[in-house]
C-alpha positions in Angstrom: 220.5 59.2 158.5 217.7 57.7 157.1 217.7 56.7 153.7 214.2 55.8 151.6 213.2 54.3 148.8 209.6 56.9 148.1 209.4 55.7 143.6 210.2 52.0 144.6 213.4 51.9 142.6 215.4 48.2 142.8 216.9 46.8 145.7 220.0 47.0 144.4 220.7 50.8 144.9 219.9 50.4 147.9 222.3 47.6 148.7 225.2 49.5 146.6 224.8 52.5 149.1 225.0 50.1 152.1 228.1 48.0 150.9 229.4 51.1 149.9 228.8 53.4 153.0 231.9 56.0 153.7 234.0 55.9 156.7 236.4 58.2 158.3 238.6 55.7 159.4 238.4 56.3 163.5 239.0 60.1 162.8 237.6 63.7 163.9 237.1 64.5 160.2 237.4 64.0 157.0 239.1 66.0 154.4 235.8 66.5 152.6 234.1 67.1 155.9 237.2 69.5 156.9 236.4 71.9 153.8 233.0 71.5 154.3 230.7 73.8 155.6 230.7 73.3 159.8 227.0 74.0 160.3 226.4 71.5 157.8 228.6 68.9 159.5 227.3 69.5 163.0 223.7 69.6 162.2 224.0 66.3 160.3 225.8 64.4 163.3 223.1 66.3 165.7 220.2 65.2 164.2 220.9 61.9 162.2 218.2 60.5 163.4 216.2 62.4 162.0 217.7 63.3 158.6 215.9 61.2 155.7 217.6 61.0 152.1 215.8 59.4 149.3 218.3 57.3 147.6 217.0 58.8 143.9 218.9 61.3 145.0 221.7 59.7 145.8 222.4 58.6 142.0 225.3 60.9 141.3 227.1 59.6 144.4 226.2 56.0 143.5 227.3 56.8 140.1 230.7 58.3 141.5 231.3 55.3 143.4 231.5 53.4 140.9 233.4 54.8 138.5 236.3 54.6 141.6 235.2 50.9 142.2 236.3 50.3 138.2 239.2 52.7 138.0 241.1 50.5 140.6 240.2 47.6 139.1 242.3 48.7 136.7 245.2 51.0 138.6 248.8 50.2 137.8 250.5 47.7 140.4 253.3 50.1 141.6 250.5 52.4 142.5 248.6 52.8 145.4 245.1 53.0 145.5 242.3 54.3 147.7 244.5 54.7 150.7 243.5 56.0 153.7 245.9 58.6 155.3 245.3 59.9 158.4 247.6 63.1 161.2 247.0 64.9 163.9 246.4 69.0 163.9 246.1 70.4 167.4 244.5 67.8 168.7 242.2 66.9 165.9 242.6 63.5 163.8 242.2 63.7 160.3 241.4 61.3 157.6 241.6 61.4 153.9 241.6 58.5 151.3 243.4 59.1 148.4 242.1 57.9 145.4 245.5 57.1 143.2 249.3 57.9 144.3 251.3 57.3 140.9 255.2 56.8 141.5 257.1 59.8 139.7 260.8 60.0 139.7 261.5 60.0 143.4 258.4 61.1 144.6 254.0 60.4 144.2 251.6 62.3 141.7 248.4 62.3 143.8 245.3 62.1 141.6 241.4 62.3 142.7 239.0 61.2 140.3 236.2 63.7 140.3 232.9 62.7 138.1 231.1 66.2 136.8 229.0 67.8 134.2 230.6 69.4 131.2 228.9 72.7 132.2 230.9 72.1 135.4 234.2 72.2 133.6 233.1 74.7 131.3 232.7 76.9 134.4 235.8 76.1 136.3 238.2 75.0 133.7 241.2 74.7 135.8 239.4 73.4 138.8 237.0 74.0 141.8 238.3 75.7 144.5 237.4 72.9 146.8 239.6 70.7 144.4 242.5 72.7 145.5 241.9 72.8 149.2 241.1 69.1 149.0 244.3 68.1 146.9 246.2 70.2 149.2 244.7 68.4 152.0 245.7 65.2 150.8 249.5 66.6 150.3 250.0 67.2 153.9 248.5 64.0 154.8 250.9 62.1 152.3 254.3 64.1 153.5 252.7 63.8 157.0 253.2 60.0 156.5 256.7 60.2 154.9 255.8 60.3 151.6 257.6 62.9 148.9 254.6 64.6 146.8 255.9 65.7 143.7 252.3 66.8 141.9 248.5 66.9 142.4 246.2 66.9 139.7 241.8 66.1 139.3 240.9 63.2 137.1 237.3 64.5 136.0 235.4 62.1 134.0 233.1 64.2 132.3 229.5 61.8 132.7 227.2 64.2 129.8 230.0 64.5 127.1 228.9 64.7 123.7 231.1 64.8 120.4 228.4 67.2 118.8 229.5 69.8 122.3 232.8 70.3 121.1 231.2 72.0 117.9 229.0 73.7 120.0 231.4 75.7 122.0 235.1 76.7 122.5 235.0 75.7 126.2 233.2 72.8 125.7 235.4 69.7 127.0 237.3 68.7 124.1 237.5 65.3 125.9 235.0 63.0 128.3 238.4 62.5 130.5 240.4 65.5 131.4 243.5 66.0 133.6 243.7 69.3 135.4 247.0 70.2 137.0 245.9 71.6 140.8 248.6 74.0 142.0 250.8 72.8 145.2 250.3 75.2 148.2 253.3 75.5 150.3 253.7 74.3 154.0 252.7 77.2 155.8 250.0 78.0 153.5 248.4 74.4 154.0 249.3 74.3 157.5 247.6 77.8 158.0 244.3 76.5 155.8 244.0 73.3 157.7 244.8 74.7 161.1 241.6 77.7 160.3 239.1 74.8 159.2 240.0 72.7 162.7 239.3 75.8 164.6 236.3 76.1 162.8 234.7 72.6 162.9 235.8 72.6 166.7 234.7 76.3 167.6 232.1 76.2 170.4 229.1 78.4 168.6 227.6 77.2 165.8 229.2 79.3 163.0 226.6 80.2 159.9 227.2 79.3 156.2 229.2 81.4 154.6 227.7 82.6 150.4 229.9 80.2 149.1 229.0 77.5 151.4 225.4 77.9 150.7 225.1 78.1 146.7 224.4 81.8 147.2 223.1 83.4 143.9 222.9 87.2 144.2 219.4 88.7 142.5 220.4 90.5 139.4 218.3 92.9 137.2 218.2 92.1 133.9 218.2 95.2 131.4 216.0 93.7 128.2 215.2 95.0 125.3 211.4 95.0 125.0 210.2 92.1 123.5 213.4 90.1 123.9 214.2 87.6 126.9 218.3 87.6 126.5 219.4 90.3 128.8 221.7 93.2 127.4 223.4 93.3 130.8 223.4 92.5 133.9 223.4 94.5 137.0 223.4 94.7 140.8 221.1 97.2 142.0 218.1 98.4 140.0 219.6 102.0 140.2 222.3 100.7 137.8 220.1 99.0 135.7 218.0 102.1 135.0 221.2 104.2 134.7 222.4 101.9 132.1 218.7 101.5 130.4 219.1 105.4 130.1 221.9 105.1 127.8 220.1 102.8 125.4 218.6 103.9 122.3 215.6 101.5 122.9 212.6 100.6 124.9 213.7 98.6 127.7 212.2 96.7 130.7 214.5 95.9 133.9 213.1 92.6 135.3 214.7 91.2 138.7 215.9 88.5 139.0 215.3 86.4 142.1 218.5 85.5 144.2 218.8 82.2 145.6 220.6 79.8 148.4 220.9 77.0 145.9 222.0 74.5 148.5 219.6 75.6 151.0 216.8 75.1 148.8 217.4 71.3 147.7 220.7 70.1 148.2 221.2 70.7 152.5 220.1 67.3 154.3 220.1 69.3 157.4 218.0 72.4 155.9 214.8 71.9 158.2 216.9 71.8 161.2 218.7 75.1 160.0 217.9 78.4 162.2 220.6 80.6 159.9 218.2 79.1 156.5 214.8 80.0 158.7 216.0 83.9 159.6 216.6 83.4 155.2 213.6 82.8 154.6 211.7 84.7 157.0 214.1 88.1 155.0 213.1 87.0 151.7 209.4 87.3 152.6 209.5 90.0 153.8 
């Protein structure tokens, strides 16, 4: 991949992102790449050449990097920090570094420092999904190599946190640092996981992005009251909303509101090289 430098920003982002360049370690995949999207992941290696990335785009990464780079500056010395782990599942080697292993009794507390938004949280309180699968991940790959994992948790270092937010709403991170316990799968329910994504990364067709793997926002249709923008409710089909703008006792409007492939749109580095976001498009203009 190309990356370029199109509003002249310093040199110096530019040599972060190059001293700071992610490796698998000699593997397959990656535990990030492994719960990834496949299409993404082989479209990216197919046509790296060709893939450009402006590196003002880049700033929450650089910004993620480092906040890790000064978190283990200061780790604890009986911890171990930003290791790399690596197994073997049928025939496929996968890596994952772990970001902090804390000793606990007579096992590790596995902890992944995660930098987001406060809406993020506010959303997903107790987690992503993908910080589940990911934390899971990184549990096989620790017992894998003899190590006893007693508890996984996310680290999110909340980067827009305001005092003034935590007056604004209930949900609003009460904290710019939060812990979030991520629940332990068992063996054969990480095993099965891990085991589907191989098969999936390795299949021979090119499998297409899932909703989920795309952003997918659904179109909606927003019964308003006339004259007001904040929706009364919000539906799936138009029939329901003119079933439910029926039941009012006011004039009302139903404006639609535009689904959307989030990811697709401005967040997919291989998105011009996508046939599955082309046949998209070519539907929605329809």
């Amino acid at each position: 991949m190309k990356i370029t430098n199109q509003f002249d920003l310093p040199e110096s982002f530019l040599r972060f992102d190059q001293e700071n360049q992610y490796t698998k370690g000699g593997a397959d995949f990656s535990v990030t790449e492994l719960i990834d999207s496949p299409r993404i992941s082989r479209l990216k290696k197919l046509h790296d050449e060709e893939i450009e990335e402006d590196i003002s785009d880049m700033v929450m990464a650089i910004l993620g990097t480092a906040v890790h780079s000064i978190l283990e500056q200061g780790a604890p010395t009986d911890s171990v920090v930003e290791e790399r782990l690596s197994m073997v599942v049928d025939g496929v080697t996968i890596s994952g570094g772990i970001d902090l292993q804390t000793p606990d009794l007579d096992g590790w507390i596995i902890s992944d420092y995660k930098t987001v938004s406060a809406f993020a949280l506010q959303a997903n309180p107790e987690g992503k999904l993908d910080w589940t699968r990911q934390l899971n991940i990184y549990y096989a790959l620790a017992e894998a190599n003899g190590r006893l994992v007693n508890g996984l948790e996310v680290i999110a270092i909340v980067r827009d946190w305001s005092k003034s937010g935590t007056r604004r709403s209930r949900d609003y991170p009460q904290h710019a640092i939060v812990r979030i316990p991520i629940p332990m799968w068992d063996q054969a329910e990480r095993d099965d996981y891990i085991r589907e994504r191989v098969a999936s990364h390795t299949a021979e067709e090119l499998p297409e992005c899932t909703a989920a793997e795309r952003w997918a926002r659904p179109t909606k249709y927003a019964v308003l009251a006339k004259g007001l923008r904040r929706a009364k409710k919000l539906c799936d089909s138009m029939e329901e909303a003119e079933a439910f703008a029926s039941e009012l006792n006011v004039d009302t409007e139903v404006e639609v509101r535009q689904g959307a492939n989030i990811r697709c749109e401005g967040y997919c580095p291989a998105a011009t090289h996508c046939q599955q976001w082309q046949k998209l498009q070519e539907k929605f203009d329809e």
